[in-house]
ZADO-1210 file (C-alpha; in nm, 4 decimals, padded with zeros to 6 digits):
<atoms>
<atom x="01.5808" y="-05.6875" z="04.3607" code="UNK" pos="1"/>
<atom x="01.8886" y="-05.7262" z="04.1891" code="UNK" pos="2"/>
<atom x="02.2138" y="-05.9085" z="04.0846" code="UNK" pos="3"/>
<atom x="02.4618" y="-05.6779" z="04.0058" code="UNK" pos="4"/>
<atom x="02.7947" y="-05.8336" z="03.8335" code="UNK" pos="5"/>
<atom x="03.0470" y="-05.5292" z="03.7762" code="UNK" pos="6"/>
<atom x="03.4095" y="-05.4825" z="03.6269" code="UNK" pos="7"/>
<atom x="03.6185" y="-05.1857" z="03.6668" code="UNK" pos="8"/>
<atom x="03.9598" y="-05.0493" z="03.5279" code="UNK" pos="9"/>
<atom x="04.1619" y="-04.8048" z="03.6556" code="UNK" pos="10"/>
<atom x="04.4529" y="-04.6795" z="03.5146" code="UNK" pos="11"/>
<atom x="04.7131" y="-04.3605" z="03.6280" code="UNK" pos="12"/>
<atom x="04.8685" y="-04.1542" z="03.4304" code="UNK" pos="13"/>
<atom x="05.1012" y="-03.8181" z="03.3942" code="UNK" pos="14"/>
<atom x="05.1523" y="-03.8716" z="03.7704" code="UNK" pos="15"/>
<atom x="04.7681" y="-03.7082" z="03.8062" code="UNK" pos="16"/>
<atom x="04.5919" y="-03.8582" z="03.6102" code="UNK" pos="17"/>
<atom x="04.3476" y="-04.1250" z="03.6410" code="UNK" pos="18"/>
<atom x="04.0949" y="-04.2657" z="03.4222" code="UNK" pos="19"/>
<atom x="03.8386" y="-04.5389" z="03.5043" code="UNK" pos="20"/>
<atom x="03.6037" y="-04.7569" z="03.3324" code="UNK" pos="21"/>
<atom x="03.3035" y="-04.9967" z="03.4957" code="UNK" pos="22"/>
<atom x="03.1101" y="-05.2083" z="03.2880" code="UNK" pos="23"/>
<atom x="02.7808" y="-05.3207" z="03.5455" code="UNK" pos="24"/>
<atom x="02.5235" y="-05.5340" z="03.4348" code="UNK" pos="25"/>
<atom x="02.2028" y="-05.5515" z="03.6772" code="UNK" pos="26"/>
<atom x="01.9803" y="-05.9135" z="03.6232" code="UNK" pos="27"/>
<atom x="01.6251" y="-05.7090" z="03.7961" code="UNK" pos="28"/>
<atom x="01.3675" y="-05.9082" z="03.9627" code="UNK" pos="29"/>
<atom x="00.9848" y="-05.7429" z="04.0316" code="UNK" pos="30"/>
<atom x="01.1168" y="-05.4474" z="03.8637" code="UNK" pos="31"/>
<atom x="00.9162" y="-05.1058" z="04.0235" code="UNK" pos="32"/>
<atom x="00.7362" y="-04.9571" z="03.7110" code="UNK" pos="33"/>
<atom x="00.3678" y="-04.8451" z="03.6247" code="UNK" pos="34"/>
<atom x="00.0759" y="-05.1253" z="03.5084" code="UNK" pos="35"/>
<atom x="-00.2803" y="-05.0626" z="03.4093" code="UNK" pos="36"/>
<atom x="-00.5150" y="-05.1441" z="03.6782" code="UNK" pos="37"/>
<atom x="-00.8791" y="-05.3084" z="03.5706" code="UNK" pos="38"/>
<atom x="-01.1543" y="-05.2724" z="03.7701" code="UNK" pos="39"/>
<atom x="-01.5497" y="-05.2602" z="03.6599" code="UNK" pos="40"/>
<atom x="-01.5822" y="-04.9199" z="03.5757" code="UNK" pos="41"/>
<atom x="-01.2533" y="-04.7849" z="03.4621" code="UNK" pos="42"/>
<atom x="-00.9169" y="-04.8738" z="03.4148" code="UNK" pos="43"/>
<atom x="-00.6001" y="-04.6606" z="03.5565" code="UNK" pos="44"/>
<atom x="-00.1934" y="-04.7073" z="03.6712" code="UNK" pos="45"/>
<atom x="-00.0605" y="-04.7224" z="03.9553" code="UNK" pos="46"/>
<atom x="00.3441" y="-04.8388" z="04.0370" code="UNK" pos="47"/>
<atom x="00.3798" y="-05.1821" z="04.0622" code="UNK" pos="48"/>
<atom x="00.6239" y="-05.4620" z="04.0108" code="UNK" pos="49"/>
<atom x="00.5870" y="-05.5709" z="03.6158" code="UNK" pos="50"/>
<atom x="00.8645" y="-05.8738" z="03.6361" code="UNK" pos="51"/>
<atom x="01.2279" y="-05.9045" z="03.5389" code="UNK" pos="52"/>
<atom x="01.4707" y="-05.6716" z="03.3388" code="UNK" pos="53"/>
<atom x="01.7627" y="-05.6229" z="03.2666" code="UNK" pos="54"/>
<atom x="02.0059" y="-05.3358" z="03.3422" code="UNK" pos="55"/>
<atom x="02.3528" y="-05.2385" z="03.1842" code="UNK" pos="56"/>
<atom x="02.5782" y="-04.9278" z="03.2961" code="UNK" pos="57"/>
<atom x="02.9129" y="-04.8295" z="03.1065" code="UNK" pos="58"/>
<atom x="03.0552" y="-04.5382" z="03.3617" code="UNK" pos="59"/>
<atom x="03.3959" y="-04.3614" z="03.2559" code="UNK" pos="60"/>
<atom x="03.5566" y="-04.1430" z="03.4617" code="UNK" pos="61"/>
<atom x="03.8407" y="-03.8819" z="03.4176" code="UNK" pos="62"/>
<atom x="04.1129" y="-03.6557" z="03.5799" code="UNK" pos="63"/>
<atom x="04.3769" y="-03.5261" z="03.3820" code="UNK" pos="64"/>
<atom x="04.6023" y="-03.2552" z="03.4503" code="UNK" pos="65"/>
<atom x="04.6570" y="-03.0740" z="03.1800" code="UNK" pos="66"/>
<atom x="05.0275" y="-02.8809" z="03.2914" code="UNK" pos="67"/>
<atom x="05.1973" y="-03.0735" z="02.9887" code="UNK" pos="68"/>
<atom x="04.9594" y="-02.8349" z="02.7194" code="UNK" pos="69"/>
<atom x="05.0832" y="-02.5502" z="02.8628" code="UNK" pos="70"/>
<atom x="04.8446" y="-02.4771" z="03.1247" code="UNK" pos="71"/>
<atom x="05.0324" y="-02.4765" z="03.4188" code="UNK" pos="72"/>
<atom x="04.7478" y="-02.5617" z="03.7194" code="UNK" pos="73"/>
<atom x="04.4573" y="-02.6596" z="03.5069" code="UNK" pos="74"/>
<atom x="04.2595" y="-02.9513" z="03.5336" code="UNK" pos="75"/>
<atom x="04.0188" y="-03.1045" z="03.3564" code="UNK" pos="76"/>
<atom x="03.7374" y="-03.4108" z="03.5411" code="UNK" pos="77"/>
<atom x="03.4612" y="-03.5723" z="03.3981" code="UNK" pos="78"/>
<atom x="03.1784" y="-03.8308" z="03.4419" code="UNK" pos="79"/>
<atom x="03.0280" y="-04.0273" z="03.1765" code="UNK" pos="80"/>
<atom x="02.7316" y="-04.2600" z="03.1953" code="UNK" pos="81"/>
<atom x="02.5692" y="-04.4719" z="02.9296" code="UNK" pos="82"/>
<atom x="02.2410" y="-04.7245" z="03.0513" code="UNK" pos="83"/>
<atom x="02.1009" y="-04.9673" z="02.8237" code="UNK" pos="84"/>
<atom x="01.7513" y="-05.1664" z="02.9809" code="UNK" pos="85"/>
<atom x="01.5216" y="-05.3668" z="02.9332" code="UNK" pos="86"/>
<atom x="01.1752" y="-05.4796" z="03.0512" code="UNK" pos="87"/>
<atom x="00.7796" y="-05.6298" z="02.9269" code="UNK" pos="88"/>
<atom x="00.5724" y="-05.3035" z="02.8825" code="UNK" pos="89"/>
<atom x="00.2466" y="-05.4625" z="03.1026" code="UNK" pos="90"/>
<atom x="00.0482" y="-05.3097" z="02.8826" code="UNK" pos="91"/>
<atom x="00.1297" y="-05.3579" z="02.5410" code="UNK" pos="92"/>
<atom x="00.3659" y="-05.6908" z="02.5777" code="UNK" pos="93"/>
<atom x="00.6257" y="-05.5520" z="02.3882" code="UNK" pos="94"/>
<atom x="00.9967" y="-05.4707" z="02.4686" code="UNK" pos="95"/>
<atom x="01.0779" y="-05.1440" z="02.5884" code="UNK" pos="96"/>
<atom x="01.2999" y="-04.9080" z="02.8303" code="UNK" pos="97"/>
<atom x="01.2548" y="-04.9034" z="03.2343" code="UNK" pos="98"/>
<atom x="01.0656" y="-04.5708" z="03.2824" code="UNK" pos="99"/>
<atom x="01.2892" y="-04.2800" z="03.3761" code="UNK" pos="100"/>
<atom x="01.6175" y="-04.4208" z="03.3172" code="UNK" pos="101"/>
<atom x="01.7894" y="-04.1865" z="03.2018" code="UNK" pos="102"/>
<atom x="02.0028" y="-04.3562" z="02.8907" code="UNK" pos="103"/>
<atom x="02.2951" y="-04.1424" z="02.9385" code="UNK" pos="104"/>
<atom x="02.4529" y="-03.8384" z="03.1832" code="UNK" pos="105"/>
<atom x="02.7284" y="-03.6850" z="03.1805" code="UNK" pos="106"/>
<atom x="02.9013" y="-03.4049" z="03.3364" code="UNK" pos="107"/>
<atom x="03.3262" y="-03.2134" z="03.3474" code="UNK" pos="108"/>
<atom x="03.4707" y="-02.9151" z="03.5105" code="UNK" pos="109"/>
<atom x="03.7778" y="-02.7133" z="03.4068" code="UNK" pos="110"/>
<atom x="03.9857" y="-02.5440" z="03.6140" code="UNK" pos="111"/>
<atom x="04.3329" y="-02.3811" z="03.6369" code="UNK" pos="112"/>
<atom x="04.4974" y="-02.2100" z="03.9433" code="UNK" pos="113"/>
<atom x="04.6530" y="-01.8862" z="03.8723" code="UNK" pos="114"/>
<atom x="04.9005" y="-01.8230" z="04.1826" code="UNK" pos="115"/>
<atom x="05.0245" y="-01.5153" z="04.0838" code="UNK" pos="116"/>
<atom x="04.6960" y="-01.3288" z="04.0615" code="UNK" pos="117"/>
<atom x="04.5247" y="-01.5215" z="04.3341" code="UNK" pos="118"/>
<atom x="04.2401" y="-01.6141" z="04.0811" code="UNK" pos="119"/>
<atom x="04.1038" y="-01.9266" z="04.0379" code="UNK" pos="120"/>
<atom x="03.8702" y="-01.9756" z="03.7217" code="UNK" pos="121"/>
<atom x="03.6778" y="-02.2053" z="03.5162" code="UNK" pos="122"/>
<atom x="03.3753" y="-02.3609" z="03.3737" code="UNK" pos="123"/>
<atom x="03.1597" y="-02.6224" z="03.5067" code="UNK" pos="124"/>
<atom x="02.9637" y="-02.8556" z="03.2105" code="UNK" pos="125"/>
<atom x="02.6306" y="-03.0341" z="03.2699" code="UNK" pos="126"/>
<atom x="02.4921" y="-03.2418" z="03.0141" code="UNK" pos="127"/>
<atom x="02.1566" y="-03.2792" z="02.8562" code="UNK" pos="128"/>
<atom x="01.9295" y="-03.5819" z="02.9298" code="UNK" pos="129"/>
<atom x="01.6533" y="-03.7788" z="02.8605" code="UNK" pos="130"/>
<atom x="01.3546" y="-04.0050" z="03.0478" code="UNK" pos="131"/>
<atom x="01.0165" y="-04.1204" z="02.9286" code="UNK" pos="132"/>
<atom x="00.7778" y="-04.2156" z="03.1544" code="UNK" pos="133"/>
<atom x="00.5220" y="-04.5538" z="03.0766" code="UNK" pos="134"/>
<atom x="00.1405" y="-04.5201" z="03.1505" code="UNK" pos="135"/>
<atom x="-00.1195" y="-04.7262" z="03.0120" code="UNK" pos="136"/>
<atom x="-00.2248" y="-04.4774" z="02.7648" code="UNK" pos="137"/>
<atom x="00.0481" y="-04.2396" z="02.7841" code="UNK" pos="138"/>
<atom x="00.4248" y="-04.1781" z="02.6886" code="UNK" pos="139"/>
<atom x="00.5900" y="-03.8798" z="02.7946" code="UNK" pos="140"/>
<atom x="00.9160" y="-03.7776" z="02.7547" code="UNK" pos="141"/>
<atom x="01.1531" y="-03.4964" z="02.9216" code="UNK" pos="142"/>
<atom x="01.3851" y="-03.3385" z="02.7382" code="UNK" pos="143"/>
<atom x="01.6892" y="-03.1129" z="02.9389" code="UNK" pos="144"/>
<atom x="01.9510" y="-02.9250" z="02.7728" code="UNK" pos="145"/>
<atom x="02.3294" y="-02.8989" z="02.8192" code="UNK" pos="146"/>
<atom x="02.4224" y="-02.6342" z="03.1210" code="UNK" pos="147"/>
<atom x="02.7220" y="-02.4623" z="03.1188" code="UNK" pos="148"/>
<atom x="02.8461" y="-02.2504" z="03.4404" code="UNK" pos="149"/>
<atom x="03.2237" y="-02.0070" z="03.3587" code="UNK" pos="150"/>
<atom x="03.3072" y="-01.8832" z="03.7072" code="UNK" pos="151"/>
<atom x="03.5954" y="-01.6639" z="03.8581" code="UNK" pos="152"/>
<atom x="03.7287" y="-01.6223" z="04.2141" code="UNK" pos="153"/>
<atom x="03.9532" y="-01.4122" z="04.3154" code="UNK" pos="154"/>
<atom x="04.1315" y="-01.3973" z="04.6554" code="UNK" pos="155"/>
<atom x="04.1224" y="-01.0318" z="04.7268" code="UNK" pos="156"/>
<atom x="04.3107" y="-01.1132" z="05.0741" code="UNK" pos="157"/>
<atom x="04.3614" y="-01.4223" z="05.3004" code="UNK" pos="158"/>
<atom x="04.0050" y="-01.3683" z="05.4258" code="UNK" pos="159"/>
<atom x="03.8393" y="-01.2032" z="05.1581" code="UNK" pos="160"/>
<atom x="03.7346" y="-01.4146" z="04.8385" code="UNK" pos="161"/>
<atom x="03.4697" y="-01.3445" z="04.5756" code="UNK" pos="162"/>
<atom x="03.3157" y="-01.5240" z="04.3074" code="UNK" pos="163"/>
<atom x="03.1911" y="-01.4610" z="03.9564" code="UNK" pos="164"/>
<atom x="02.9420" y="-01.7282" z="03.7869" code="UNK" pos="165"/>
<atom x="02.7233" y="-01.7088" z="03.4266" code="UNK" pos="166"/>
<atom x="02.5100" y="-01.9910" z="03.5129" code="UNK" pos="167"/>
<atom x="02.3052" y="-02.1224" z="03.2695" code="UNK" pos="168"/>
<atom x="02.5577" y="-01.9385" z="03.0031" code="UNK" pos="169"/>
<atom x="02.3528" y="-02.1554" z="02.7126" code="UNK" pos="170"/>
<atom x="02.0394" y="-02.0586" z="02.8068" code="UNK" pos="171"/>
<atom x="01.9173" y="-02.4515" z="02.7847" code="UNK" pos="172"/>
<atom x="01.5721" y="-02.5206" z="02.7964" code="UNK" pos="173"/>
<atom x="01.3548" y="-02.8220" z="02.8929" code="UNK" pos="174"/>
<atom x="01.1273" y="-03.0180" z="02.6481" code="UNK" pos="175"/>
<atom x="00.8259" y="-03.2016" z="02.7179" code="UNK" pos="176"/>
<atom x="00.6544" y="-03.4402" z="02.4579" code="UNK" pos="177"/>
<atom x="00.3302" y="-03.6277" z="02.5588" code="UNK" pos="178"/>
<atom x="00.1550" y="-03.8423" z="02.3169" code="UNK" pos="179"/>
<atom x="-00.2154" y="-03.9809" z="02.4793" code="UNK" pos="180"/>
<atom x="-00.3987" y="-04.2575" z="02.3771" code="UNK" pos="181"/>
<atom x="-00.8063" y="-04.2683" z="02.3891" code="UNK" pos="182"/>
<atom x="-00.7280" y="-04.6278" z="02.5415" code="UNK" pos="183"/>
<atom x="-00.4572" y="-04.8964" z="02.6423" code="UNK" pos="184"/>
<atom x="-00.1087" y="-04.8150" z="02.4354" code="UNK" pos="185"/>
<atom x="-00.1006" y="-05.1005" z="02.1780" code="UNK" pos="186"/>
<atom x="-00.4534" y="-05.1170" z="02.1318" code="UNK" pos="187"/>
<atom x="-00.5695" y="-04.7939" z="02.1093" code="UNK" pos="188"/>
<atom x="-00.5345" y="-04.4591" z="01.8317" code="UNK" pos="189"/>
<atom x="-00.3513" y="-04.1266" z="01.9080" code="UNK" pos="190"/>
<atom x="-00.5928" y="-03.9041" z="02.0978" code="UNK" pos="191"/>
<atom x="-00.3439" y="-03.6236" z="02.0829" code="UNK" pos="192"/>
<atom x="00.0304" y="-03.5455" z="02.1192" code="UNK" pos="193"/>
<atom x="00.1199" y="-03.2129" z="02.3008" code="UNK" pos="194"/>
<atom x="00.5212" y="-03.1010" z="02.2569" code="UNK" pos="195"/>
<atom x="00.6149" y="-02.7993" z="02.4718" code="UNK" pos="196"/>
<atom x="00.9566" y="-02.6309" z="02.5402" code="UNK" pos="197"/>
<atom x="01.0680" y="-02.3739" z="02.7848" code="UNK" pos="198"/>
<atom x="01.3514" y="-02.1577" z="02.7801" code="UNK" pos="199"/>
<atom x="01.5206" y="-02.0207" z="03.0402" code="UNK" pos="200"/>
<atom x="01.7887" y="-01.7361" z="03.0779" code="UNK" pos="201"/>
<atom x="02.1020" y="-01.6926" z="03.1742" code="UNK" pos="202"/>
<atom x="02.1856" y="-01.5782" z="03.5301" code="UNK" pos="203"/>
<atom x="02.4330" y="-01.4284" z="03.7139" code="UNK" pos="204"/>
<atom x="02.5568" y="-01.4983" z="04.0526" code="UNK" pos="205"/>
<atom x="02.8061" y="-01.3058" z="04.3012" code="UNK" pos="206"/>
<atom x="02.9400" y="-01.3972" z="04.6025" code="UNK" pos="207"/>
<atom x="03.1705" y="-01.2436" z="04.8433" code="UNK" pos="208"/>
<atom x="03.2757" y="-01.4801" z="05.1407" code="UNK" pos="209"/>
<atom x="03.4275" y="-01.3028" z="05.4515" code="UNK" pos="210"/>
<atom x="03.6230" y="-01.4980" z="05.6698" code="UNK" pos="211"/>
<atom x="03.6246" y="-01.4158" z="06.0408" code="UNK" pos="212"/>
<atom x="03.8727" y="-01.5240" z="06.3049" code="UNK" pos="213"/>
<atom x="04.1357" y="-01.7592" z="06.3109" code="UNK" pos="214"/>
</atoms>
């Protein structure tokens, strides 16, 4: 459950343009998390609801046409998203982060429109992130890196297009950390921490996109 209380801006600009900004602050009741679960011969986690929290979003948004640089066509967009919470960790009392909230995202595209060669190109930008996941004797964190996607189409005729991407032009990887306890968090000693990355390549991509009929 939630009470959400939210501002936003939005302002226009070089006819195009636009840029927002929302400030959001969530007051969270029975927040959805994990809590250690007693029982006579073991103790485990399961979800549950471990009380109130507290949420707060700062979102910016962006469209700007970019014709007065000297790009004639081009346009640049983005999405920006910074989360601050706040919750009782059931297991150790303490202060800490709503599991898998991711603390920021973020994403933008560039494009430009070039008439005269029937090409449209590009490059689409998706940021890294972070979450870390509670348990009662076990914080893990995931770790994604920055993609970035060029592309090209080209209009070969009226029904005819076909498109060039690099996906994954970076070659970002993802990053797991987990750090186990031999007991409860707070209470307990390090049993072990593993830390693993894996990389992955860049691809390429081709499409060609017939169009039949009318």
């Amino acid at each position: 459950q939630a009470w959400v209380s939210e501002v936003a801006v939005e302002q226009r600009f070089w006819k195009e343009g636009v840029v927002g900004v929302t400030l959001r602050r969530s007051a969270l009741t029975d927040v959805i998390d994990r809590a250690p679960i007693i029982t006579e011969f073991a103790i485990f986690d399961s979800p549950a609801n471990i009380g109130d929290g507290t949420k707060d979003e700062l979102v910016l948004n962006l469209t700007a046409p970019l014709g007065r640089f000297g790009l004639t066509g081009a346009q640049l967009k983005g999405e920006a998203t910074w989360r601050r919470s706040d919750v009782t960790d059931p297991t150790t009392g303490e202060s800490r982060e709503i599991s898998k909230l991711r603390p920021v995202e973020w994403e933008a595209s560039f494009s430009q429109d070039l008439p005269q060669w029937r090409t449209t190109w590009g490059v689409d930008v998706y940021g890294g992130w972070r979450e870390t996941s509670y348990r009662f004797n076990e914080v893990s964190t995931f770790k994604l890196g920055t993609f970035v996607r060029p592309f090209a189409e080209w209009r070969v005729r009226p029904d005819i297009i076909v498109r060039f991407e690099l996906p994954n032009i970076t070659e970002r990887g993802l990053r797991r950390t987990r750090t186990v306890y031999d007991g409860p968090r707070g209470s307990s000693q390090v049993l072990f921490t593993d830390d693993r990355k894996l990389e992955f390549g860049r691809m390429y991509y081709v499409r060609i996109r017939k169009t039949f009929g009318a």
